[in-house]
C-alpha positions as a printed Julia matrix, in Angstrom:
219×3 Matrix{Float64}:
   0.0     0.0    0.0
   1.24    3.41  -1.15
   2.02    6.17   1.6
  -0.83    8.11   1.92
  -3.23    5.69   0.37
  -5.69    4.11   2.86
  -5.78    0.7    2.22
  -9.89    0.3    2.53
  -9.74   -3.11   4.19
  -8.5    -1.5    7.6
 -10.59    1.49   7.24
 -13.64   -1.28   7.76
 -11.45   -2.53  10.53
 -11.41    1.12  12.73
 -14.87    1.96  11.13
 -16.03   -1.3   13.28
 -14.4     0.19  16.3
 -15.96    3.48  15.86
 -19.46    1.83  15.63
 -18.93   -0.48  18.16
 -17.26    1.96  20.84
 -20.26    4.33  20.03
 -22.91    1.72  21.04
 -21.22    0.5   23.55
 -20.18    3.38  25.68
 -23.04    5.49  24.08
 -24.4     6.75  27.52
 -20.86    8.02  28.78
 -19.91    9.51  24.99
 -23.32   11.28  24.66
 -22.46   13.31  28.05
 -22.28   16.79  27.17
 -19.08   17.21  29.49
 -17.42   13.81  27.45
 -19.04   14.16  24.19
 -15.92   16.78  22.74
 -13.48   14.23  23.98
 -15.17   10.96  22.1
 -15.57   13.46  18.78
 -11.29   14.33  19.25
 -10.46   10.61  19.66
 -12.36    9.11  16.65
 -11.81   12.05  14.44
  -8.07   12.88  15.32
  -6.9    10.02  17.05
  -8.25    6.82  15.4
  -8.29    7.72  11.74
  -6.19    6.64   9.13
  -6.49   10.3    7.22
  -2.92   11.54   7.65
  -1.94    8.32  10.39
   1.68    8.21   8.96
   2.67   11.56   8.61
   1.16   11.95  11.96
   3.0     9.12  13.37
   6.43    9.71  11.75
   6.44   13.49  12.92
   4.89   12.08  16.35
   8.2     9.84  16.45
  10.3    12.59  15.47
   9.01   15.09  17.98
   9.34   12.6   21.02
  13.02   11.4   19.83
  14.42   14.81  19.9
  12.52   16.11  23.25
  12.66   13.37  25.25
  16.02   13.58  26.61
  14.65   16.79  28.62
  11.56   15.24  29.68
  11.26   13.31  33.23
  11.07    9.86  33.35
   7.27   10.13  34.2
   6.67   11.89  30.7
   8.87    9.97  28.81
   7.1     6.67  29.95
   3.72    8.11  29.23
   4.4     9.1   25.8
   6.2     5.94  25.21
   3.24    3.83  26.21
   0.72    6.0   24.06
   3.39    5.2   21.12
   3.26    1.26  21.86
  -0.16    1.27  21.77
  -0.37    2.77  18.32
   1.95   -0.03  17.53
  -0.04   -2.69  18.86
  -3.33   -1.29  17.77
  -1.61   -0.57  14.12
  -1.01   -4.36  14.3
  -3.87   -5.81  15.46
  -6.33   -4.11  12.78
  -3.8    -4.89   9.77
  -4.39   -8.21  10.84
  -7.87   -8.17  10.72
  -7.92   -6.46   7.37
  -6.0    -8.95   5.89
  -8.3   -11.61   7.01
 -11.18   -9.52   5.88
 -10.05   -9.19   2.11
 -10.5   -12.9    2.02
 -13.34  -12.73   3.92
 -15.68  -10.31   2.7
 -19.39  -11.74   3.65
 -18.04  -10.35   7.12
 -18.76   -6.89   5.62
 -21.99   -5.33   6.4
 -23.07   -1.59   5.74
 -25.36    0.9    7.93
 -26.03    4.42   7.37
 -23.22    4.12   3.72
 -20.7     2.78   6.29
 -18.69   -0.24   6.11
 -18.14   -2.42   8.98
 -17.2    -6.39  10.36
 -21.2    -7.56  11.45
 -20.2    -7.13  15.55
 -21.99  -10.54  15.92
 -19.18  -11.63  14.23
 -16.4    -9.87  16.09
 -15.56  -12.23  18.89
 -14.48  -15.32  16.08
 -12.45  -12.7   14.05
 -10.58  -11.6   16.95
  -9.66  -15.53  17.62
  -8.83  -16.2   14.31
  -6.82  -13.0   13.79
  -5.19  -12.07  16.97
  -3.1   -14.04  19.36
  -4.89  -13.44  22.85
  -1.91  -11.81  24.62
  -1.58   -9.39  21.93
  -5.4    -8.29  22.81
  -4.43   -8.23  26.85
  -1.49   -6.44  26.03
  -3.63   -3.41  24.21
  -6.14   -3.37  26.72
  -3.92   -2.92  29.51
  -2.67   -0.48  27.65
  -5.73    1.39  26.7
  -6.36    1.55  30.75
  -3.27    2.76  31.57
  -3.38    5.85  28.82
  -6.74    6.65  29.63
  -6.08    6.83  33.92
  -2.39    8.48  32.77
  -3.37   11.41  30.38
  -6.41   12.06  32.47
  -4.16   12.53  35.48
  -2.09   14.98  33.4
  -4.83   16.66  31.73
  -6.01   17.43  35.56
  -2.81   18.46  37.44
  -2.81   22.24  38.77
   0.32   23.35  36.8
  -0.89   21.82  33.23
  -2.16   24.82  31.91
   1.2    26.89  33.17
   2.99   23.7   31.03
   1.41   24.29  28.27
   2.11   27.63  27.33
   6.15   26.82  27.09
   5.24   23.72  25.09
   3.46   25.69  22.38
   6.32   28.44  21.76
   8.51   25.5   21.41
   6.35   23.93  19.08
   6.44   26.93  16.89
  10.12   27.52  16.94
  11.3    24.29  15.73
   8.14   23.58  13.12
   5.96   21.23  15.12
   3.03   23.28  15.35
   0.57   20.6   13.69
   1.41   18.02  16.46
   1.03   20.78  19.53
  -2.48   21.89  17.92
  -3.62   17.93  18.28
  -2.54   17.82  21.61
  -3.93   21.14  22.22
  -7.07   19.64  21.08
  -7.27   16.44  23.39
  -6.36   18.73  26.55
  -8.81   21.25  25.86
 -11.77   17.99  25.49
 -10.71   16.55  28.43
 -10.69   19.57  30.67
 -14.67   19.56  31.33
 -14.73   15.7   32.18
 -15.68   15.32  35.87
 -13.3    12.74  37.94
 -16.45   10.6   39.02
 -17.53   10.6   35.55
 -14.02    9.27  33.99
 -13.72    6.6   36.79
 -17.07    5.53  36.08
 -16.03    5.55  32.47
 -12.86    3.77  32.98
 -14.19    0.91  34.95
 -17.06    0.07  33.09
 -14.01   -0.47  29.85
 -12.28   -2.55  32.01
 -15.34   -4.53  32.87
 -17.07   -4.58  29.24
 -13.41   -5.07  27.25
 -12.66   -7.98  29.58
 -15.6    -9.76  29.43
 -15.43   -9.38  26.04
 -12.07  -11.1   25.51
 -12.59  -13.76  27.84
 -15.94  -14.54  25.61
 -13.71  -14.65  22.69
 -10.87  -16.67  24.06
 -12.48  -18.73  26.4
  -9.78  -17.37  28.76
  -9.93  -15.64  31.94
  -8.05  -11.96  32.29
  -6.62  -10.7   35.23
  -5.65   -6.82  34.86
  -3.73   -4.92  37.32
């Protein structure tokens, strides 16, 4: 696949997330106070429009800042980059499988998507089960760690260094998307994103153990 060309097997792939995440969670992503932060994720976040000039100049940002960063920072930004690995993964998988397999392929609204009845068997024929523990560990541990940032006292004071560095060496695109996710995440309560975060640990377990016939254990 050409760079820059989305290759429309694993757009199906995230447009299945997309659905599914918005029926799933639809009563905490329909909260007016979490409602900008679901909109940044799927439409910023988890799209393929742009993904690898996004990642490459997300790479290229962290390797030159990170040797003034704490260790705190630097291991928070490194987990949010493994997980785009592992996510990256996981769906190229299933799009591979799904070019072969295309009477998995339903459509609602003039969308594409994998029939979610279906979901649990494709995740057991595409995806080795630790690989699927491994991202939803580290789905919970991004979501508790950039909350906790987005809420400490001095983040706003942080931020306004950040962006005149941005500027100065070129990396003003990348700053704006962070910008973004800060700014959506400011007007979730805590009660409502512990709430949030336990019912995905629940629900995303559950589901995994259904599809592996396995039993999870997450720290």
């Amino acid at each position: 696949m050409k760079r820059g060309v989305v290759d429309p097997y694993h757009q199906i792939v995230v447009n299945t997330y997309v659905r599914r995440s918005r029926l799933t969670y639809k009563e905490y992503f329909d909260q007016a106070q979490t409602r900008p932060l679901a909109d940044y994720f799927f439409e910023k976040i988890y799209t393929l429009e742009g993904k690898a000039e996004r990642d490459e100049l997300a790479m290229k940002t962290y390797n030159r800042f990170k040797g003034m960063l704490s260790e705190k920072s630097r291991g928070r930004i490194e987990n949010l980059l493994l997980l785009n690995e592992v996510t990256d993964k996981l769906d190229q998988q299933m799009a591979d499988y799904l070019r072969d397999n295309k009477k998995l392929i339903v459509e609602h609204d003039g969308i594409k998507h994998i029939d979610l009845k279906k979901l649990p068997q494709i995740y057991k024929k595409c995806n080795r089960f630790e690989d699927r523990v491994e991202q939803l560990k580290l789905v919970v541990h991004n979501l508790e760690s950039f909350f906790e940032l987005s809420k400490h006292p001095l983040a706003g004071v942080v931020m306004r260094p950040v962006s005149l560095a941005a500027r100065t060496v070129g990396f003003t695109s990348l700053y704006k998307v962070f910008e973004e996710g800060y700014n959506a995440t400011k007007p979730v309560s805590k009660e409502v994103f512990f709430e949030f975060t336990q019912y995905v640990r629940g629900h995303e377990t559950q589901f995994l153990e259904k599809a592996y016939k396995k039993h999870i254990h997450l720290l």
